[in-house]
C-alpha positions as a LaTeX table, in Angstrom:
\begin{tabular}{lrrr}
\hline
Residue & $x$ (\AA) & $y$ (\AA) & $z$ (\AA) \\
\hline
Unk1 & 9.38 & 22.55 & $-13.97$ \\
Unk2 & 11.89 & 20.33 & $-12.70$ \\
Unk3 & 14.07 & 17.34 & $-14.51$ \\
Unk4 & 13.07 & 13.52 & $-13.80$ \\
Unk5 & 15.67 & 11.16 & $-13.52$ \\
Unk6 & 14.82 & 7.37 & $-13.77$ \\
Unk7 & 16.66 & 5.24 & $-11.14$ \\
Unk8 & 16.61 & 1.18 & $-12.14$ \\
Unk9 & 16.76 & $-1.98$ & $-9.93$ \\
Unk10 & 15.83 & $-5.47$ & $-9.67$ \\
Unk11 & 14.19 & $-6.82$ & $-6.57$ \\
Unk12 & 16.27 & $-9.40$ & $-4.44$ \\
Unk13 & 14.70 & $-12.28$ & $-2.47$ \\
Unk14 & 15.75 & $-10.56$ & 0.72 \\
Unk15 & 14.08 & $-7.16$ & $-0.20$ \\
Unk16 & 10.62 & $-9.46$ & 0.40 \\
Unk17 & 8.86 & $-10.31$ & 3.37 \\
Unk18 & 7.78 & $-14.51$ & 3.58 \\
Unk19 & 4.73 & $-13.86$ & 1.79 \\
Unk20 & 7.22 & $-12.93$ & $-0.94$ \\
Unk21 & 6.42 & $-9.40$ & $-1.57$ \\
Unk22 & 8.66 & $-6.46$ & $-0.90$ \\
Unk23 & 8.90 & $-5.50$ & 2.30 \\
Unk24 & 7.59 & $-1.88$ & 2.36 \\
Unk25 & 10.62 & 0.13 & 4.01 \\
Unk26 & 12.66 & $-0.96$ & 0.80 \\
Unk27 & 10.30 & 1.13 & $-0.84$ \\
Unk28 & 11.69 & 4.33 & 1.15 \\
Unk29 & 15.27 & 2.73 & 1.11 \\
Unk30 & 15.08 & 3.13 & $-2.94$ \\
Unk31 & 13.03 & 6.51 & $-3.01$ \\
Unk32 & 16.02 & 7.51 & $-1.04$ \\
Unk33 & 18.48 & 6.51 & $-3.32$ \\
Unk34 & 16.85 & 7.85 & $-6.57$ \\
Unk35 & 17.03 & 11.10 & $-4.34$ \\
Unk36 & 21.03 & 11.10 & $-4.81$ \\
Unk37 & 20.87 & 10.07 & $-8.41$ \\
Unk38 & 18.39 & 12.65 & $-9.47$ \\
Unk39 & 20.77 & 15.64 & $-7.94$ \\
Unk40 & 24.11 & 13.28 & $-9.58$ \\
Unk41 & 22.38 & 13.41 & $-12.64$ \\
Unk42 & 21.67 & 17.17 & $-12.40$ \\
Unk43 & 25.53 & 17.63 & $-12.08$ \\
Unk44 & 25.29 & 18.51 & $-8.49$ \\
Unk45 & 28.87 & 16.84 & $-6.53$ \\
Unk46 & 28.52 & 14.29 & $-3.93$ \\
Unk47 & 27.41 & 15.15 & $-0.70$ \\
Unk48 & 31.43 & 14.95 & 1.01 \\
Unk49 & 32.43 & 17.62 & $-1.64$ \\
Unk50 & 29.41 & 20.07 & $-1.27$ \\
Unk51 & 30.22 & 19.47 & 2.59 \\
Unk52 & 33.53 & 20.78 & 2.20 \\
Unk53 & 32.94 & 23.73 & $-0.68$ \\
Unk54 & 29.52 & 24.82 & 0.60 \\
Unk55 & 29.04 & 23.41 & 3.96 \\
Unk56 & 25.58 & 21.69 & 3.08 \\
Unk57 & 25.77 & 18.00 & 4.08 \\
Unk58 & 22.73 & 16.61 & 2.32 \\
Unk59 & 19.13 & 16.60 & 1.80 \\
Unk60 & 17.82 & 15.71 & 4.92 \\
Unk61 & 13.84 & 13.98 & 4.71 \\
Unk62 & 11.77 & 15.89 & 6.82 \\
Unk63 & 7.89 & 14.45 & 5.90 \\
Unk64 & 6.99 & 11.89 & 3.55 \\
Unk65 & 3.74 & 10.07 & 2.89 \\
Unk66 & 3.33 & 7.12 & 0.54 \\
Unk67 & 0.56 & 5.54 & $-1.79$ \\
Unk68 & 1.29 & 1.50 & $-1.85$ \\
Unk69 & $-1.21$ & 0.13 & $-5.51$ \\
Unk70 & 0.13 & $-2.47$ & $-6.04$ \\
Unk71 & 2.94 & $-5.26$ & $-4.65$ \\
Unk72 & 6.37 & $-5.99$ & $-6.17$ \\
Unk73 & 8.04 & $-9.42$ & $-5.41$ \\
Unk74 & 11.67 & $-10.87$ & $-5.67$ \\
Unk75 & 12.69 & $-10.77$ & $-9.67$ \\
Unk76 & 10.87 & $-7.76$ & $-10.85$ \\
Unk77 & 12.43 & $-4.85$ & $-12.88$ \\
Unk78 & 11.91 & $-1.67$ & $-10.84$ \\
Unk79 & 12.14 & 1.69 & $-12.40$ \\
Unk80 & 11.55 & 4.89 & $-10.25$ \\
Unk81 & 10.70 & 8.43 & $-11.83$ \\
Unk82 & 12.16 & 11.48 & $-9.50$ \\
Unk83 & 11.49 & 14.63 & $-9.97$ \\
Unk84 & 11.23 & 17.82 & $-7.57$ \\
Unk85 & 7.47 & 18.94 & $-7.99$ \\
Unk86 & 7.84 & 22.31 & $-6.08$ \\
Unk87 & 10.55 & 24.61 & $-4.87$ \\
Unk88 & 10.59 & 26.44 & $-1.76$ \\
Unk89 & 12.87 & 29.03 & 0.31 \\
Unk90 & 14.42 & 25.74 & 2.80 \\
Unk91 & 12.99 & 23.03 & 1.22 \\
Unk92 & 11.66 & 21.23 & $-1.86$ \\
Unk93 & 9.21 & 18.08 & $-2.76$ \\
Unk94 & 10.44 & 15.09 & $-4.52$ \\
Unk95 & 8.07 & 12.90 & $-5.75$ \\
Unk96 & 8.87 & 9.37 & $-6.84$ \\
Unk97 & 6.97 & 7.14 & $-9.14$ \\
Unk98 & 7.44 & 3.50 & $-8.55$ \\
Unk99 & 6.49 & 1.60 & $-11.34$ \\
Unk100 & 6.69 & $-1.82$ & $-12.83$ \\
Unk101 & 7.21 & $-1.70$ & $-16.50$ \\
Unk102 & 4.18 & 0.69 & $-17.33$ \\
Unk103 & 2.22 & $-0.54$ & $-13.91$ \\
Unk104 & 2.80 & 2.19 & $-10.94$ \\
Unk105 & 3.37 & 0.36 & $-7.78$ \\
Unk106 & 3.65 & 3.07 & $-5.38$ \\
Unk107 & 3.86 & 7.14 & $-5.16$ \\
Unk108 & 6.42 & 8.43 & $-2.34$ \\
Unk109 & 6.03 & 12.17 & $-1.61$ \\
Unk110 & 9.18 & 13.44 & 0.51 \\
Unk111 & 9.89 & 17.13 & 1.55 \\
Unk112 & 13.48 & 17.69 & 2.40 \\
Unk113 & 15.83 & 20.48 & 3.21 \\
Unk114 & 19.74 & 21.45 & 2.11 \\
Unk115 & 21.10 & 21.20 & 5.54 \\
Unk116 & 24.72 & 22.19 & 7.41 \\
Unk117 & 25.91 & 21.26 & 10.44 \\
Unk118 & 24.96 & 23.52 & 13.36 \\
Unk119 & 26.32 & 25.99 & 15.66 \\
Unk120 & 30.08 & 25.17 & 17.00 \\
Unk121 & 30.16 & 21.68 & 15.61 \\
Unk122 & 30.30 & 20.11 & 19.57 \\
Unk123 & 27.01 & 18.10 & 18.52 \\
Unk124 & 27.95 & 16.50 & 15.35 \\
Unk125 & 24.28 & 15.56 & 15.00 \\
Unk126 & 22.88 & 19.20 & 15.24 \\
Unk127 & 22.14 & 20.31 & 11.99 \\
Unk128 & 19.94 & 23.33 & 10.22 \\
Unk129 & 18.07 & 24.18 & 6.91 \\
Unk130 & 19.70 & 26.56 & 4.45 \\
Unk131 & 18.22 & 28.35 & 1.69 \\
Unk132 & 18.34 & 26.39 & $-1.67$ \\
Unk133 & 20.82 & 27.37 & $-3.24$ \\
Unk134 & 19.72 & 28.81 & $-6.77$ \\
Unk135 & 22.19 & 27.29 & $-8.95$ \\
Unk136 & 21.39 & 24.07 & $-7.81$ \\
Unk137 & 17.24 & 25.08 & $-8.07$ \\
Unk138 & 18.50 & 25.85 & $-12.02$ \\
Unk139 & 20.42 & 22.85 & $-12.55$ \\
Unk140 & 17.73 & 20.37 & $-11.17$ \\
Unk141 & 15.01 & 22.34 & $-13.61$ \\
Unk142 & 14.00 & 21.31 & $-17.00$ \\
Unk143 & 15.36 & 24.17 & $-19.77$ \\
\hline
\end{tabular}
């Protein structure tokens, strides 16, 4: 059973499209974000630190799918529920709840990896999967 953390925002004027509704990559740009404060939240360090004690870089999206219910426009309080709904060897699934007051406005489902940098480092942008590493796994779990 994993921990939810609940990310909050408002929704700017240029977050919307001109029929005034959000435009839906701002959706993923905020699932994205709650991503980082869910593992902040479970005490985890930022992503330069675990670089340089650990070597992992991140949490790299590999897959995602989304459920859009219902719009959001320019004004509205935002509040998005993260939680990881299953742990793996390499990788885990977050799911985010995007909801309006008590109204859900959209599901995100992401799988993503702990990830290093690959090989001799002459391609910065190579990078690989690494186990999850189990303190983190029991950090990011409910007690």
């Amino acid at each position: 059973m994993s921990l939810t953390h609940t990310y909050s925002l408002r929704v700017e004027f240029g977050d919307c499209d001109p029929a005034q509704i959000v435009w839906f990559p701002n959706f993923f740009r905020w699932a994205d974000a709650a991503s980082r404060h869910f593992f902040v939240q479970c005490g985890l360090p930022s992503w330069k630190e675990t670089e340089r004690e650990r070597g992992i870089l991140g949490t790299p999206l590999v897959d995602t799918q989304a459920k859009f219910l219902r719009p959001a426009s320019y004004g509205d309080a935002l509040s998005i529920d993260s939680s990881v709904t299953e742990w793996r060897r390499k990788s885990f699934v977050m799911t985010h709840r995007i909801r309006r007051g008590e109204t859900l406005l959209v599901e995100i489902t992401e799988v993503r990896v702990f990830a290093r940098r690959k090989g001799d480092g002459s391609d910065p942008h190579a990078i690989e999967a690494v186990p999850v590493p189990q303190d983190w796994q029991e950090r990011c779990s409910a007690r």
